[in-house]
Backbone bond lengths (Angstrom), bond angles and torsions (degrees), N, CA, C in turn:
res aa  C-N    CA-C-N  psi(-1)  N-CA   C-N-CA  omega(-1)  CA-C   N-CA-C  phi
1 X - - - 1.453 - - 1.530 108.68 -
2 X 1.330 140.03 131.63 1.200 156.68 154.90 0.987 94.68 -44.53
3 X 1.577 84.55 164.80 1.715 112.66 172.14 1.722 114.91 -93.61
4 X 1.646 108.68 -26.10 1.027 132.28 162.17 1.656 121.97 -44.51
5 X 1.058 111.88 -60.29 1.502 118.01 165.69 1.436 113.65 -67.17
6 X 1.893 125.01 -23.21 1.461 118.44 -166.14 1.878 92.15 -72.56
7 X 1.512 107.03 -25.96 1.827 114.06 -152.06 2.053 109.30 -36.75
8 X 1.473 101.17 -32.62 1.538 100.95 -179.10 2.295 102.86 -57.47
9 X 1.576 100.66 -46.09 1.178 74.94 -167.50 1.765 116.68 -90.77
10 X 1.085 107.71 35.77 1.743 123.43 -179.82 1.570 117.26 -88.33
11 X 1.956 100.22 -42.68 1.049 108.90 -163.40 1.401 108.32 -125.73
12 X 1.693 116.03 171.45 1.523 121.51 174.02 1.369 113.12 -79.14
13 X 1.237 110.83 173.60 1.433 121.94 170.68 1.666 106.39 -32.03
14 X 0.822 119.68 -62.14 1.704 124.20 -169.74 1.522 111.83 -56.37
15 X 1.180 107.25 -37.80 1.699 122.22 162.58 1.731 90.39 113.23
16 X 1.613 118.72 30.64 1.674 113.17 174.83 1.794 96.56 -105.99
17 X 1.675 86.27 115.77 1.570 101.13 172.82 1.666 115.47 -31.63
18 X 1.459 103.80 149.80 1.791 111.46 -162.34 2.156 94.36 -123.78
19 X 1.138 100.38 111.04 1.491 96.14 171.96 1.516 134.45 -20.96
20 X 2.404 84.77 -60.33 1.355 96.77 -168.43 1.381 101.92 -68.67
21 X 1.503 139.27 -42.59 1.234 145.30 177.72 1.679 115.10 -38.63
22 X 1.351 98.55 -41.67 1.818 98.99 -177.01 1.280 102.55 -66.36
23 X 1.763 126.57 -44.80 1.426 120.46 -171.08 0.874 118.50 -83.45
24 X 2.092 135.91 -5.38 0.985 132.14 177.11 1.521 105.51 -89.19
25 X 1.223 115.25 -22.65 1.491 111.96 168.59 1.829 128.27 -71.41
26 X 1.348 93.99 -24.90 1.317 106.25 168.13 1.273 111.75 -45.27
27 X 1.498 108.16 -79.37 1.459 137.25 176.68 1.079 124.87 -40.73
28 X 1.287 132.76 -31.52 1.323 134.17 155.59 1.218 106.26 -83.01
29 X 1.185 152.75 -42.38 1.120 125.26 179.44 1.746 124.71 -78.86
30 X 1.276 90.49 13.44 1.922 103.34 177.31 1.393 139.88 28.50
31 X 1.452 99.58 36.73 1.393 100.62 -179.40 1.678 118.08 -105.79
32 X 1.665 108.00 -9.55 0.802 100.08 153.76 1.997 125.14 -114.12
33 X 0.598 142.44 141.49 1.803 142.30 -160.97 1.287 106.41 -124.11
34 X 1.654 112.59 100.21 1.389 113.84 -169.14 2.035 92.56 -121.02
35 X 1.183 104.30 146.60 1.606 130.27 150.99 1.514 120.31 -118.22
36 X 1.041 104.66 170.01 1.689 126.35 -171.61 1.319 123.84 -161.74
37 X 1.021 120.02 82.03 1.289 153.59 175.98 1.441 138.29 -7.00
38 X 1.436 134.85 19.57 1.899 149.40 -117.14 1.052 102.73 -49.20
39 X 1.140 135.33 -6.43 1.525 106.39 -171.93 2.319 95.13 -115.07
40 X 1.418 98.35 -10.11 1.914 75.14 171.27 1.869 95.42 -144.99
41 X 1.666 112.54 12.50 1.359 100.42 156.19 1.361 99.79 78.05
42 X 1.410 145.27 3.78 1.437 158.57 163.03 1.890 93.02 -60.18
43 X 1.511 78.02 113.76 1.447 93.03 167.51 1.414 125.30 -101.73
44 X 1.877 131.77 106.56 0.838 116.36 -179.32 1.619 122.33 -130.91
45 X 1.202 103.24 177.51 1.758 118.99 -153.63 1.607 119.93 -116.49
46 X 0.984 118.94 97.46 1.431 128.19 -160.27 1.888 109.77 -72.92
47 X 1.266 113.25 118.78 1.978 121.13 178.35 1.307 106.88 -86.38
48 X 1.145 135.44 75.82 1.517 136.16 157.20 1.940 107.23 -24.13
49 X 1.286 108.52 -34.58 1.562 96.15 173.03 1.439 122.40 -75.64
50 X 1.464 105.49 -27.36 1.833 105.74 -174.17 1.473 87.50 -105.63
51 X 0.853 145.02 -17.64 1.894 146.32 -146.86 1.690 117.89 43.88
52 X 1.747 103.63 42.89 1.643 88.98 178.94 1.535 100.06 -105.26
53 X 1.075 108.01 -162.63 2.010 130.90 -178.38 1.520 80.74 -121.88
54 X 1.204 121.69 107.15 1.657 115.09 156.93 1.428 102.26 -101.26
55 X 1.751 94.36 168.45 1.668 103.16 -160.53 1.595 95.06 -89.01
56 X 1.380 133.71 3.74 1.445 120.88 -171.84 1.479 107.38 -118.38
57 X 1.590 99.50 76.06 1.624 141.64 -172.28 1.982 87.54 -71.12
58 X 1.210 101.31 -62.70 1.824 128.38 -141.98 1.886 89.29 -66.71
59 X 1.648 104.95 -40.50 1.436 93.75 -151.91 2.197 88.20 -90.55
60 X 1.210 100.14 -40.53 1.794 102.82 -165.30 1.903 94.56 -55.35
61 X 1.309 109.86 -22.64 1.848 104.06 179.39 1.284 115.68 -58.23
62 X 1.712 101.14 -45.67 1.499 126.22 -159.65 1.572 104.39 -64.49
63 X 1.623 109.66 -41.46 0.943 133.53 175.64 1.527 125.08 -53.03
64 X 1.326 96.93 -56.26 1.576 110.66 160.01 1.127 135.15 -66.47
65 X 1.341 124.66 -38.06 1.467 135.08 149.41 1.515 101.81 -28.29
66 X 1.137 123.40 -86.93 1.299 139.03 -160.86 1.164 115.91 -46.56
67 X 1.473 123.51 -47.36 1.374 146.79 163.38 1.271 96.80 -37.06
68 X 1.512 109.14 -68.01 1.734 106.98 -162.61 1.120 135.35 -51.19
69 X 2.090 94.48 -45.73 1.777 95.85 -179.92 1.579 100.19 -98.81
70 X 1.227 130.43 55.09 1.731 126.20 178.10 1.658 93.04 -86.35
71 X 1.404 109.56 -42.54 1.648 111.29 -169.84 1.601 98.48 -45.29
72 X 1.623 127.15 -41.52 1.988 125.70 -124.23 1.748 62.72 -119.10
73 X 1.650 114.52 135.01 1.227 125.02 146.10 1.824 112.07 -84.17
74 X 0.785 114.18 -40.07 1.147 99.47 -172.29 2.085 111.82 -66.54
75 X 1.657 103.17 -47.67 1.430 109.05 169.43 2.059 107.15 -44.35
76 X 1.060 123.59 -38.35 1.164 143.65 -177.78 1.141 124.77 -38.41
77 X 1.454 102.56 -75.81 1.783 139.89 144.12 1.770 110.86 -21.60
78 X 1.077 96.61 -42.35 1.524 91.69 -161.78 1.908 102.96 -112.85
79 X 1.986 124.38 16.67 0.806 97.48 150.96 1.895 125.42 -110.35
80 X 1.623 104.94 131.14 1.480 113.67 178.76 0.974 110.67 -91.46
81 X 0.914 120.25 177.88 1.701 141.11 164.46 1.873 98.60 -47.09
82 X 1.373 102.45 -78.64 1.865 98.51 169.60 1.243 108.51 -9.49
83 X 1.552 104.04 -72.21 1.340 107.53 -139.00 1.794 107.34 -66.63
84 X 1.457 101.17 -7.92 1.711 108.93 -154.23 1.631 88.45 -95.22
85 X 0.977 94.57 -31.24 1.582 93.12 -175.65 1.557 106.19 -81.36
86 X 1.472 120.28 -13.95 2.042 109.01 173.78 1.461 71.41 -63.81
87 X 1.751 115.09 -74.11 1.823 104.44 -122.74 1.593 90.13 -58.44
88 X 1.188 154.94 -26.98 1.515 152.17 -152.63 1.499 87.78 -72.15
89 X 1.279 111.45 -54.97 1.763 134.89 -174.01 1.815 97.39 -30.71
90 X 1.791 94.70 -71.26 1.153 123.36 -135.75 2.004 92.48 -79.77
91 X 1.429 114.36 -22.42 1.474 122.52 176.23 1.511 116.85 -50.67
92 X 1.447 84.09 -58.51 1.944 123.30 -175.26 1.921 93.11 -37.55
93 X 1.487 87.33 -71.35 1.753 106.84 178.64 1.326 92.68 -16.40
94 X 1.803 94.70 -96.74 1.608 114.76 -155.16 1.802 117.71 -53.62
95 X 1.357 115.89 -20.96 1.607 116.06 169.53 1.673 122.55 -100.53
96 X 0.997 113.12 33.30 1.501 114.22 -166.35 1.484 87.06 -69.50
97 X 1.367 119.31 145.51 1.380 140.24 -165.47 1.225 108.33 -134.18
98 X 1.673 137.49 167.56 0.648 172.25 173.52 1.568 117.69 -82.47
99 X 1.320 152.05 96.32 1.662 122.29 174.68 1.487 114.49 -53.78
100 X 0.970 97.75 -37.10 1.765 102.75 167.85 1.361 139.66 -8.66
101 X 1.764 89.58 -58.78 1.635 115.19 -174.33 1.089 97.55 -90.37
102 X 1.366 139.70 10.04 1.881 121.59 153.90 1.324 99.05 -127.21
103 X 1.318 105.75 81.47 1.706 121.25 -174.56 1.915 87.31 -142.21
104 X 1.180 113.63 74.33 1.471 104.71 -156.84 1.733 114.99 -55.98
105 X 1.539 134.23 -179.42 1.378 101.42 169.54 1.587 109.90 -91.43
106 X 1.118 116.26 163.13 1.669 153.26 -160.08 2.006 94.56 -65.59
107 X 1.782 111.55 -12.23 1.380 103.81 -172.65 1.025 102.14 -113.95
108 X 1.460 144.34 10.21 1.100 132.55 -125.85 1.787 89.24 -144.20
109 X 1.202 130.15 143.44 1.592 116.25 168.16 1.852 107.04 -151.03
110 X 1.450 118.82 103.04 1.232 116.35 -159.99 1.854 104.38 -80.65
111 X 1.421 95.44 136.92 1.368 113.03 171.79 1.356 119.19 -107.09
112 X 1.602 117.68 170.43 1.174 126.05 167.48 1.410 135.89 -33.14
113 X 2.124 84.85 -27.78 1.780 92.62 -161.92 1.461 107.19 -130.91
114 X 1.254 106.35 19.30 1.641 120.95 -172.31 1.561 112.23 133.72
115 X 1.206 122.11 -141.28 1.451 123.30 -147.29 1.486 121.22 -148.49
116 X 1.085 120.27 89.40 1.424 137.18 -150.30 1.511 106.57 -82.95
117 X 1.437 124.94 101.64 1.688 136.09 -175.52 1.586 113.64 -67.99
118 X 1.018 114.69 47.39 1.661 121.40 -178.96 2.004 125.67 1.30
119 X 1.163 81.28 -39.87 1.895 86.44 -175.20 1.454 90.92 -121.03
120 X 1.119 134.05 6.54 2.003 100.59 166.98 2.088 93.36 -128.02
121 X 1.316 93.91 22.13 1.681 92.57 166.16 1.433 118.44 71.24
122 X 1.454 119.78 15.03 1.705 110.61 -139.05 1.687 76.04 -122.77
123 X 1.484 93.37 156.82 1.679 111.30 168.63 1.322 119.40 -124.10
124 X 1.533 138.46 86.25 1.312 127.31 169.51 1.369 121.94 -85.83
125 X 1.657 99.13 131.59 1.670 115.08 -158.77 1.889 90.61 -70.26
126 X 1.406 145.82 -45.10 1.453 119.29 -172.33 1.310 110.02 -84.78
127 X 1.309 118.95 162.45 1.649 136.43 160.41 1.887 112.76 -89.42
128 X 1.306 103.03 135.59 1.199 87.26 157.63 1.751 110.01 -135.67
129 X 1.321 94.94 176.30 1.874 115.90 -176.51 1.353 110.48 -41.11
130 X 1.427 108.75 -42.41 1.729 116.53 -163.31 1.589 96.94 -76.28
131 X 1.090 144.48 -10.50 1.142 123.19 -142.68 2.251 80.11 -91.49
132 X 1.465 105.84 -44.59 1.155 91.54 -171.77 1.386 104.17 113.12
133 X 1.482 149.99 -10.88 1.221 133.42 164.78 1.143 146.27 -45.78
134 X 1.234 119.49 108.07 1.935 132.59 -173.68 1.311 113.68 -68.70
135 X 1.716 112.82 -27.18 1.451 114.45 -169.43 1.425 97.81 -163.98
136 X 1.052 92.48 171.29 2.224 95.79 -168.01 1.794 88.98 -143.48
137 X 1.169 104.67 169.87 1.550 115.42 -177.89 1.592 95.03 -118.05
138 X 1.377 125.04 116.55 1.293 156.09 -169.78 1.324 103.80 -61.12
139 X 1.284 144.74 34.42 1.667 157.78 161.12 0.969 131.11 -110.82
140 X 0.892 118.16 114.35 1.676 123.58 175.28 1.937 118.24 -47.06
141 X 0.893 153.38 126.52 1.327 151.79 173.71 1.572 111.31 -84.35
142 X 1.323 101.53 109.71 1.826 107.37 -175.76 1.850 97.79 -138.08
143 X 1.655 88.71 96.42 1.673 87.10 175.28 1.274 109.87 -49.36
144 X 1.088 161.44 -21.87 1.492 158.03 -152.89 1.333 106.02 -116.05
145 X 0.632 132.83 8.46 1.687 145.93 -176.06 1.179 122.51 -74.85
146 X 1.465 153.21 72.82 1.037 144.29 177.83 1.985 134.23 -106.29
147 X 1.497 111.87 165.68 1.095 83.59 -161.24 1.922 93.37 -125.69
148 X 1.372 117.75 125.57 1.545 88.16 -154.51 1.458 99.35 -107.02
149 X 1.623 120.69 1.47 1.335 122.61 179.20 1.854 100.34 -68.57
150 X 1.992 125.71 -25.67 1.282 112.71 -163.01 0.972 110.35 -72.84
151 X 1.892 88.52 -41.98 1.852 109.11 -173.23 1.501 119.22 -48.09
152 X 1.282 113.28 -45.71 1.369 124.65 176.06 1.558 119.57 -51.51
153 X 1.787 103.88 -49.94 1.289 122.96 169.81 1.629 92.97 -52.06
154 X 1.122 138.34 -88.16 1.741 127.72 -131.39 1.478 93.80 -98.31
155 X 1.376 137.91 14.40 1.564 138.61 130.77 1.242 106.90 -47.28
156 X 1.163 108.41 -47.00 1.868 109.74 -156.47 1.674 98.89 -88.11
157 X 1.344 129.03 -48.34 1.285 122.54 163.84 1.379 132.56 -62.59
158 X 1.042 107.26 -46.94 1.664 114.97 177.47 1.316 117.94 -107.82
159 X 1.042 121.17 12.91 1.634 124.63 167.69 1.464 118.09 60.08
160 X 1.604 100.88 -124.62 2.005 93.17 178.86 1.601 107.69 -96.44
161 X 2.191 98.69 20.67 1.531 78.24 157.16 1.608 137.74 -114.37
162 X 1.289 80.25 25.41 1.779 100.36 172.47 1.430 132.50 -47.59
163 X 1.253 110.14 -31.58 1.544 111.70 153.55 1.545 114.62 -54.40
164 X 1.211 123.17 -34.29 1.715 124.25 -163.55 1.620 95.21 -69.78
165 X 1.170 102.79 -42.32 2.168 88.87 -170.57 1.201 102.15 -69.70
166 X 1.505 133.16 -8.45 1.522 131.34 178.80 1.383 113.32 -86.14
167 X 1.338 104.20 -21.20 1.665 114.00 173.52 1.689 104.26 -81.70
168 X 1.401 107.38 -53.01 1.506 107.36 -169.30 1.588 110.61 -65.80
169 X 1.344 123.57 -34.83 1.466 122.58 174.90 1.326 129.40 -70.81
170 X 1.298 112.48 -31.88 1.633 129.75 137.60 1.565 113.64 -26.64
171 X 1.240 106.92 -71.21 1.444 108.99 -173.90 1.237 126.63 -74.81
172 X 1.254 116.15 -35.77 1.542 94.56 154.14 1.640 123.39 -72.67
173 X 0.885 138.35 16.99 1.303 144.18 143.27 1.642 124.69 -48.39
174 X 1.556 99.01 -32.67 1.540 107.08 -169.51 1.429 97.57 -104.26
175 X 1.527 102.09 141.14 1.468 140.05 -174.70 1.274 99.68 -44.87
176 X 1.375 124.73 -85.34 1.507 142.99 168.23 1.532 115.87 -76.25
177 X 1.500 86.07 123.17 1.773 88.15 176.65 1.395 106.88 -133.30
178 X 1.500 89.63 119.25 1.867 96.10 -167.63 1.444 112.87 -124.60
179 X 1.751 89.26 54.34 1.916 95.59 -172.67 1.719 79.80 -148.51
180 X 1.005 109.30 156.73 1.733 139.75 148.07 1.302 116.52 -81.78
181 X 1.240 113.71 129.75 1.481 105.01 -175.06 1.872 99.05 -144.41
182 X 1.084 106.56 133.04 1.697 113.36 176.57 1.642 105.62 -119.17
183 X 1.291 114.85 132.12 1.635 128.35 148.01 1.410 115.85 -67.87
184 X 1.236 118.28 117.10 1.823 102.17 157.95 1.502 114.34 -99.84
């Protein structure tokens, strides 16, 4: 479906583009996934390819806006600065968020290639929105993957306790850490 045919539900009777209309069309059509932050108004923009919340909410809208009505000259014509600043306005409104909800959980650690379940061992290849991720760790997850130049390395230093730095590097990995843990 065009954007051409969407133009009735963009604008008012007169045919002068409507803020709330541009952002409610956004939103239903979900391709872009914006929050806004209540307590400092940080507007941000969710990557279905990496699965983070990035903080450049304000500019990827602006972006999209523009994108959208490039097809409609007349929709075109009529967006200003004003007008960019209601729907920016009018976004803020409708996504006011919580910091809360990107407090990701404590089991959970997002990768390059999906989403790694820390305590039940499991790897799911998509990301999603809810989880809340600010940042992902830039690696691919390949259970079979090994590396035998390290292994060799912390065999030879740490003997039969070379499993332990695989435990301890693990754990600081996780968000919440609700254990004590000592090296001897």
């Amino acid at each position: 479906m065009s954007l051409e045919s969407q133009e009735p539900e963009l604008v008012d009777e007169k045919g002068l583009l409507q803020p709330h209309k541009v952002v409610d069309y956004i939103r239903n059509k979900g391709d872009l996934v914006i929050a806004t932050l209540e307590d400092s108004l940080q507007m941000l923009c969710y990557d279905e390819k990496t699965g983070v919340w990035n903080p450049d909410g304000d500019n990827r809208l602006k972006e999209h806006v523009e994108k959208m009505l490039a097809s409609s000259e007349m929709l075109k014509k009529q967006l200003t600065v004003h007008i960019m600043g209601e729907i920016k306005a009018h976004m803020e409104w409708v996504t006011y968020t919580n910091r809360e909800a990107f407090q990701p959980p404590s089991n959970k650690i997002c990768l390059e290639n999906g989403v790694l379940y820390v305590d039940e061992g499991r790897f799911n290849s998509s990301h999603a929105a809810i989880d809340g991720f600010r940042n992902a760790i830039p690696v691919k997850y390949d259970p079979l993957a090994t590396c035998p130049t390290i292994e060799k390395f912390l065999s030879e230093v740490m003997g039969d306790q070379a499993d332990l730095f695989f435990e301890v590097a693990g754990y600081c990995l996780r968000r919440a850490r609700h254990q004590a843990i000592g090296i001897k």
